[in-house]
C-alpha positions in Angstrom: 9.9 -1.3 12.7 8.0 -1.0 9.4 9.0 -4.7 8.4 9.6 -7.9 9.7 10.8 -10.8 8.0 8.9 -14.5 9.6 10.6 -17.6 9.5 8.7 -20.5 10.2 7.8 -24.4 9.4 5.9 -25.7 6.1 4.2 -28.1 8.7 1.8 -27.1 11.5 4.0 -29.3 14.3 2.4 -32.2 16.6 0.8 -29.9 19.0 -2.4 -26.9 18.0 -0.8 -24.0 20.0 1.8 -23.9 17.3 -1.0 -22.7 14.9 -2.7 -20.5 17.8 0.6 -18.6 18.0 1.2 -18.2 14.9 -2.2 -17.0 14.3 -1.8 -14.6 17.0 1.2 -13.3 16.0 0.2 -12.1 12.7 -2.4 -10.5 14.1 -0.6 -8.7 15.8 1.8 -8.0 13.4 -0.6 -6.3 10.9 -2.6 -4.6 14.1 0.5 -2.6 14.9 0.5 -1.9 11.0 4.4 -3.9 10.1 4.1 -5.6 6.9 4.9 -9.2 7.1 7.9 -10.5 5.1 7.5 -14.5 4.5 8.4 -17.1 2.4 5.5 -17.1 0.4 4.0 -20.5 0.8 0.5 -21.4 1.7 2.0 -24.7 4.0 2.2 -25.1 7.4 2.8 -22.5 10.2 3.3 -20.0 6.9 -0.2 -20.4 5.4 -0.9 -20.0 9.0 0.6 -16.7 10.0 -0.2 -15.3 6.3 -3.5 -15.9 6.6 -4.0 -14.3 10.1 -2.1 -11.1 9.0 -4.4 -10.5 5.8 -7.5 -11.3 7.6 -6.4 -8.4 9.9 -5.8 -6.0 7.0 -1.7 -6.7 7.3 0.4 -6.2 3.9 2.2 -9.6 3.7 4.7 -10.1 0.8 5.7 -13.7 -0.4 9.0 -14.2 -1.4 8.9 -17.9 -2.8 11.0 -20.1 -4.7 10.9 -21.1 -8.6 10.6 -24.8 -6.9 8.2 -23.9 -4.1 6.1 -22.0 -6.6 5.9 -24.4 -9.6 4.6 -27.4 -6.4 1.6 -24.7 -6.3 3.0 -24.0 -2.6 1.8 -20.4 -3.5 -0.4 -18.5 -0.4 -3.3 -17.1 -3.0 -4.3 -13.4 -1.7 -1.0 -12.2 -0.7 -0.4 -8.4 -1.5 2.9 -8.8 -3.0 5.1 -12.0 -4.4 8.4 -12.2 -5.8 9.2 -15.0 -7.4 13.2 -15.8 -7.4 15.4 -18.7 -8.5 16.7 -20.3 -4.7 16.8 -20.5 -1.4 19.9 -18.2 -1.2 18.3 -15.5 -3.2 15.1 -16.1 -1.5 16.9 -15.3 2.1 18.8 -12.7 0.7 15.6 -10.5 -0.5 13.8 -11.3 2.8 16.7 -10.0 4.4 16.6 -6.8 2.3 13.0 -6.1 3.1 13.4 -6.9 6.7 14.3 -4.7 9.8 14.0 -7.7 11.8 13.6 -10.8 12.1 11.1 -13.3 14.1 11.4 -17.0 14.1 8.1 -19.2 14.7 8.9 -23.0 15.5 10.0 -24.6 12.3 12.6 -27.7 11.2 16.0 -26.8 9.1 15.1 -24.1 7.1 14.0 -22.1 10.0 16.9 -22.8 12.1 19.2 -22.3 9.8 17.8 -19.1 8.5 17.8 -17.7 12.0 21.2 -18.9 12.6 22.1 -16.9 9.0 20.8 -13.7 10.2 22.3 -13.6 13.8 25.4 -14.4 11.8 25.3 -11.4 9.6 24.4 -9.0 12.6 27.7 -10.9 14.7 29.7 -9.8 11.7 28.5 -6.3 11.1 26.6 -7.0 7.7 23.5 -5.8 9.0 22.3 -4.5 12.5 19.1 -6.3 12.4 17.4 -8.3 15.5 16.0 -12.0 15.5 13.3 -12.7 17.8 11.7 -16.1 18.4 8.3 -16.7 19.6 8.9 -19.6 22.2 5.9 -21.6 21.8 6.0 -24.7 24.4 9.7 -23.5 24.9 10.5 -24.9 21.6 13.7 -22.5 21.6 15.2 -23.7 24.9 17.3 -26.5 23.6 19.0 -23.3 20.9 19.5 -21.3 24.0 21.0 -24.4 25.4 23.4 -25.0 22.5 24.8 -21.2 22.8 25.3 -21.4 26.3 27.8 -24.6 25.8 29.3 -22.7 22.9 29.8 -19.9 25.2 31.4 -22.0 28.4 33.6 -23.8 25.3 35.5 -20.6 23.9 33.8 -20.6 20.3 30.9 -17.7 21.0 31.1 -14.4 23.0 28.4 -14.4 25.4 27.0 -11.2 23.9 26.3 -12.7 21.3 24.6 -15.3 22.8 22.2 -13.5 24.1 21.6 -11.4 20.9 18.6 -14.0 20.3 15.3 -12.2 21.7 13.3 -15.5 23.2 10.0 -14.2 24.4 6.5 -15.8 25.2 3.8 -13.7 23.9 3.5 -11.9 20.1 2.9 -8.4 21.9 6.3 -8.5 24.3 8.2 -10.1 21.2 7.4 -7.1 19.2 8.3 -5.0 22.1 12.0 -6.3 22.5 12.5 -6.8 18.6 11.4 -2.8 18.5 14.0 -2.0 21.1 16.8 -4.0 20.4 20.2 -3.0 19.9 23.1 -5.0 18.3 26.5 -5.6 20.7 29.2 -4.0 20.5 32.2 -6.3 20.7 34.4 -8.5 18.7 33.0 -11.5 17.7 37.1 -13.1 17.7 38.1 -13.9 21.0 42.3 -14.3 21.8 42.8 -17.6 22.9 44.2 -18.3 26.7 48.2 -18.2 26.4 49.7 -21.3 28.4 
């Protein structure tokens, strides 16, 4: 994996080993020499893991909003910044420079761009991994909510289980690197009565 593509909160969250995660995994993220894709902004958990990257030597490039950018939510220092007109184009580039994709804890951007990219990989637009650094089990209630969509009919338990939930930044990596897509049909024939 040369890059990876963060998705995280604007805020830092209620407890500090949100920040210590974070923090950690962009070290380790520039340590094993993958740039870090972002969204660019200086706020919350992304300040957080942009900083930690660049002060171990990591390239991190900001992708960042016309909006986000003219509230001066721009992370100064950053190696690269493209500026682009919204959210939608914003995702879509980060998606283009990414050859995966990790998740930190985050509100509705971050769980809907997660959601976004194990969509496209379900469909066959891309063959991409997301990963999500489980900080305090954050994730477990997401896991939760594909498992009922699994035992309801509306989600393959393959993909399911595409979602790489891991503990640490160093295993995380580990999975992301090895990952490989499923190979089934995301339709599934309904029961004949």
């Amino acid at each position: 994996m040369r890059s990876i593509t963060v998705f995280c909160g604007s805020n830092v969250g209620a407890s500090p080993q949100y920040a210590e995660d974070a923090k950690a995994l962009g070290r380790e993220i520039a340590r094993r020499g993958i740039r870090l894709v972002y969204g660019g902004s200086a706020k919350g958990l992304m300040g957080v893991i942009a900083d930690s990257a660049l002060a171990e030597g990591g390239e991190v490039i900001g992708i960042i909003t016309r909006l986000l950018h003219d509230l001066g939510h721009l992370q100064p220092g950053l190696s690269a910044c493209e500026t682009l007109p919204d959210m939608r184009s914003r995702k879509a580039r980060m998606s283009e420079l990414a050859d995966g994709f990790i998740a930190l804890p985050g509100g509705l951007g971050t769980f809907e761009e997660v959601l976004e990219a194990m969509t496209l990989t379900q469909l066959g637009e891309h063959q991409k991994g997301v990963a999500c650094l489980n900080t305090a089990n954050f994730f477990a209630p997401l896991r939760s909510v594909f498992a009922h969509a699994v035992r309801e009919g509306f989600m393959r338990a393959e993909h399911s289980q595409m979602l790489i939930v891991e503990e640490t930044p160093g295993a995380l990596l580990d999975a992301l690197g090895q990952w490989q897509a499923p190979v089934v049909n995301k339709w599934i024939e309904p029961a004949r009565h």
